[in-house]
C-alpha positions in Angstrom: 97.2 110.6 94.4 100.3 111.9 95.8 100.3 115.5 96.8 103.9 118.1 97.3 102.6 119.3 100.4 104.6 118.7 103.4 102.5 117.7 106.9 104.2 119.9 109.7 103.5 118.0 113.1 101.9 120.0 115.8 103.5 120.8 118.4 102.3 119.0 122.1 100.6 121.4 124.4 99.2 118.4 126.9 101.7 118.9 129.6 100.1 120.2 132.5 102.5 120.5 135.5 100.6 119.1 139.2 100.4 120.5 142.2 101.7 118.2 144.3 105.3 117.2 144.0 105.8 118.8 140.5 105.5 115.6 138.2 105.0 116.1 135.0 101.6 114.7 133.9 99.9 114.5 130.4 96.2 114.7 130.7 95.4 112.8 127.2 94.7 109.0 126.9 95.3 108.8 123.8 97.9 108.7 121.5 99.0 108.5 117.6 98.2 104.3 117.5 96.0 104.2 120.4 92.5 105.4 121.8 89.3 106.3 120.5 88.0 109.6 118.8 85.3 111.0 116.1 85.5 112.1 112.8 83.1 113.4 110.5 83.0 113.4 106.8 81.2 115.2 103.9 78.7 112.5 102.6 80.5 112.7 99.6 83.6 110.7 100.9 81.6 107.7 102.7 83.7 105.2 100.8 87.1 106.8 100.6 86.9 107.8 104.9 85.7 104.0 105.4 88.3 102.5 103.7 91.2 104.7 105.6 89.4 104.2 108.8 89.5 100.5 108.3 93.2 100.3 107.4 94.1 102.2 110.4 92.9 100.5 112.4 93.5 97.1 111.3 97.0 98.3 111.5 96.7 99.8 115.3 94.3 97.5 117.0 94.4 99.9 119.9 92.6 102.6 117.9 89.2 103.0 117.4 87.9 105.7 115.0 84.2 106.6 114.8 83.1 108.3 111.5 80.1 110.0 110.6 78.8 111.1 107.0 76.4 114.6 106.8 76.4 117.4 105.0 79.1 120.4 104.8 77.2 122.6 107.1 77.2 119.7 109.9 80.6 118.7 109.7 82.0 121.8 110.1 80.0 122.7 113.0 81.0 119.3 114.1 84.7 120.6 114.4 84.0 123.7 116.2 81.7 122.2 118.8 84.4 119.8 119.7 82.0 116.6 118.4 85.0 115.5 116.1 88.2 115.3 116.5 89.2 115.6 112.5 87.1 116.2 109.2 87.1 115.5 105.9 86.1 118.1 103.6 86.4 120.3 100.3 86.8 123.6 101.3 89.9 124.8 103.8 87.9 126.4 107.4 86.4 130.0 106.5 87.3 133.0 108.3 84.8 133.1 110.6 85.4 129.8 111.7 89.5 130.6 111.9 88.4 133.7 113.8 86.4 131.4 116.5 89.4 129.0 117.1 91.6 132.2 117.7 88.9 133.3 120.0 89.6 129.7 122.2 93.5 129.8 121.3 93.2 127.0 119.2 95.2 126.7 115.9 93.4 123.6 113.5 95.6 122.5 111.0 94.8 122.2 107.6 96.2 118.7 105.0 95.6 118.7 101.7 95.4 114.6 101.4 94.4 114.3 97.2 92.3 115.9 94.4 88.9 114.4 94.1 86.6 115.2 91.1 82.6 115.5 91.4 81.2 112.9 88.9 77.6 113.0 87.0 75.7 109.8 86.4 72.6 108.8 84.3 70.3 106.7 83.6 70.9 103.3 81.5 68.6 104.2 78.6 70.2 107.4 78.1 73.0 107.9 75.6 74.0 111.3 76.3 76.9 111.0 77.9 79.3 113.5 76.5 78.7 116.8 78.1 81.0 119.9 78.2 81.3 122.4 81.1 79.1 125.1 79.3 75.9 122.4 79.3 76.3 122.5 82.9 76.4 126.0 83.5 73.6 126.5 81.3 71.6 123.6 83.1 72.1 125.1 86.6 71.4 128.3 85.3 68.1 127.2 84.5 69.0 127.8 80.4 68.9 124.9 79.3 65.8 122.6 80.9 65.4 119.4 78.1 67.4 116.6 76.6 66.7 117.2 73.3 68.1 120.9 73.8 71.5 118.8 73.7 70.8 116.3 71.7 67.4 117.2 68.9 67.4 113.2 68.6 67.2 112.0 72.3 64.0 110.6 73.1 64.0 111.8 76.7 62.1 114.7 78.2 62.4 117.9 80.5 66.2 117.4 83.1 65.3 116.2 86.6 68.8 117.3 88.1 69.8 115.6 91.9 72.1 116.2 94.5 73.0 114.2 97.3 72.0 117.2 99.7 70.6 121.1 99.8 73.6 121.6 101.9 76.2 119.5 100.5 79.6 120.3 99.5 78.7 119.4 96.1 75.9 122.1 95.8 78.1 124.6 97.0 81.3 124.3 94.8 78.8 124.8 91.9 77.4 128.0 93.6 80.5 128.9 93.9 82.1 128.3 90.5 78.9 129.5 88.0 78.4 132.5 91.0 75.1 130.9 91.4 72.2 132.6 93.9 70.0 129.8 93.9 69.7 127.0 91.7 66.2 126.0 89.1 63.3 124.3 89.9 64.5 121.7 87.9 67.2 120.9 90.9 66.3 118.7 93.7 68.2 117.1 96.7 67.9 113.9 97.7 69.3 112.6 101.5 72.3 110.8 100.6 74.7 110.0 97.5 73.2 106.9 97.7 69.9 108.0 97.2 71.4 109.7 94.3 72.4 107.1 92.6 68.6 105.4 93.6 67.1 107.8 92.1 68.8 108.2 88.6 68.3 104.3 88.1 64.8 104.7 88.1 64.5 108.2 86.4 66.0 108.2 82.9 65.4 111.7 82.4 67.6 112.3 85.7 71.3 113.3 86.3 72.7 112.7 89.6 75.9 114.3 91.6 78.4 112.8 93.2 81.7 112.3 94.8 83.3 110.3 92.2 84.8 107.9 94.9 81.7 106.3 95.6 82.0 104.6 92.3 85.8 104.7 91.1 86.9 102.1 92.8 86.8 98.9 90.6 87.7 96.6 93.2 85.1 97.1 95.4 81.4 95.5 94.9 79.0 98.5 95.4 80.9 101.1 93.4 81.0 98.2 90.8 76.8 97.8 91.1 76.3 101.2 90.9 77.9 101.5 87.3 76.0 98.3 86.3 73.0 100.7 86.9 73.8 104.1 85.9 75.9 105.3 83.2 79.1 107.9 84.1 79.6 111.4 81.7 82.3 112.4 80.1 83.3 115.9 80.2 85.3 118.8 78.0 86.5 121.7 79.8 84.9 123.7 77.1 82.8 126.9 78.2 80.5 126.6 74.6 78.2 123.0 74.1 79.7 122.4 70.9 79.8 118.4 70.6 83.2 118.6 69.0 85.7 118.4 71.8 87.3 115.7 73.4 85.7 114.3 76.2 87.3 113.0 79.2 85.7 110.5 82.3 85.9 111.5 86.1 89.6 109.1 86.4 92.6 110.2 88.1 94.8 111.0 85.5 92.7 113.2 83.9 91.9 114.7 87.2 95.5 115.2 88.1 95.9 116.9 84.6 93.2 119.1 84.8 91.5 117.9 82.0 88.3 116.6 83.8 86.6 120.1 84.3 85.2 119.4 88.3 88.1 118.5 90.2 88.1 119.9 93.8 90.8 119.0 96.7 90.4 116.9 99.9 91.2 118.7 103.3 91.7 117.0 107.0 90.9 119.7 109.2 92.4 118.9 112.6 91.8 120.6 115.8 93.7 118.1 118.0 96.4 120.2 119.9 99.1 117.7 121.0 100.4 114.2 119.5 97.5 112.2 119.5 95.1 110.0 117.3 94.0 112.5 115.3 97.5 113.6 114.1 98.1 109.6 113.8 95.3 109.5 111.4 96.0 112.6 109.3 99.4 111.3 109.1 98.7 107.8 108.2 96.4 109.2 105.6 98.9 111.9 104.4 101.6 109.8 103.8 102.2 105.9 101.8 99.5 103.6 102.6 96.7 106.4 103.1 98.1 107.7 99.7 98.0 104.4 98.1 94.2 104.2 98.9 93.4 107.7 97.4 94.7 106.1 94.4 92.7 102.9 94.7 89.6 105.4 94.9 90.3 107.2 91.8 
């Protein structure tokens, strides 16, 4: 979805002057439609990074972007090591990590690219799927530990609650947002989204998280498998667990309005000092046909 932010363009610092003769050289090779770089992603975004990455470069034949997926702890150390050129990621850079780039007089810039929302799935057999913002709070507060604790008629057992990593960007926004110490011992981590989404089609007492791009997009064939498999929850904003609310699903439009209660932005985090690949990408992504994908994604 469209954001109001405007992308400033980074100033080139590449010209370096040499010592012989005076000439003017630039010491990059490559530019904003050409050469090769890294980029790392929070797992969450696997499908929504692959999909830009392909368009770009389908578009500029002369670029090559290399992703990589991992978990928020690795990506951002990814950036500050100099092992990617650009991230993707849910949080803006923290101010120890700002206060290291000043410390090598380098300035990363920061683009909010869309609004993504964290989705929960479960299992086929189970029908609760209408959930409000004070069940989850209660569940990773280790209050509430049982299906029938929602619903007295369910036939399931004790909640098996998964996240994609320990690490991930998906633990820590809900840390962050019920002030959190440590989550239950009812609250595992998997290795991947994927895995996730494994492992709640063969639990039915389980309920997964995940970056709701890895199964909004309708038009592509593994988002579409994984809804075959799972079922997706519908959410009130609602701090109480009265069922008497409306309910709305992890979609753009009720992202955009807020109504969805676990809606989270998307960042590009780029350290690239000068007009290169990097700012080509974050500005391909920034602008129409990167935009039009965010919307594809949901």
């Amino acid at each position: 979805m469209y954001t109001k932010f405007f992308l400033g363009l980074t100033a080139s610092l590449g010209l370096l002057v040499a010592s012989c003769g005076g000439k003017v050289q630039n010491p990059h090779t490559d530019t904003q439609t050409s050469g090769t770089i890294k980029v790392t992603s929070d797992d969450s975004y696997e499908f929504l990074v692959d999909s830009e990455v392909y368009t770009f470069m389908q578009l500029n034949p002369d670029a090559k972007i290399i992703p990589s997926y991992k978990p928020e702890p690795d990506v951002f150390a990814d950036l500050l090591k100099d092992s990617a050129r650009v991230i993707f990621a849910n949080r803006d850079l923290n101010p120890s990590e700002k206060a290291f780039f000043d410390s090598i007089g380098i300035t990363p810039q920061t683009t909010l690219i869309g609004y993504d929302a964290i989705a929960f799935i479960v299992n086929k057999e189970n029908l609760d799927t209408n959930l409000t913002q004070g069940h989850i709070q209660m569940i990773f507060k280790g209050a509430l530990t049982n299906w029938k604790q929602i619903n007295k008629k369910s036939g399931l057992g004790d909640l098996q609650v998964v996240f994609d990593n320990p690490n991930s960007g998906n633990a820590r926004y809900f840390k962050e947002k019920f002030a959190l110490a440590k989550f239950p011992a009812n609250v595992q981590a998997a290795k991947s989204s994927r895995d996730v989404i494994k492992y709640v089609e063969e639990n039915k007492n389980a309920i997964g998280v995940i970056g709701v791009n890895l199964i909004s997009d309708q038009d592509d064939s593994t988002s579409m498998r994984f809804l075959q498999n799972t079922r997706v929850v519908y959410f009130s904003d609602a701090q109480d667990t009265a069922l008497n609310h409306e309910f709305f699903p992890p979609l753009a439009g009720h992202v955009a309005l807020k109504e969805y209660p676990f809606w989270r932005n998307i960042y590009m985090i780029k350290r690239e000092p000068y007009l290169g690949l990097g700012t080509g990408f974050v500005n391909f992504c920034y602008y129409d046909k990167g935009q039009d994908i965010i919307k594809l994604m949901g």
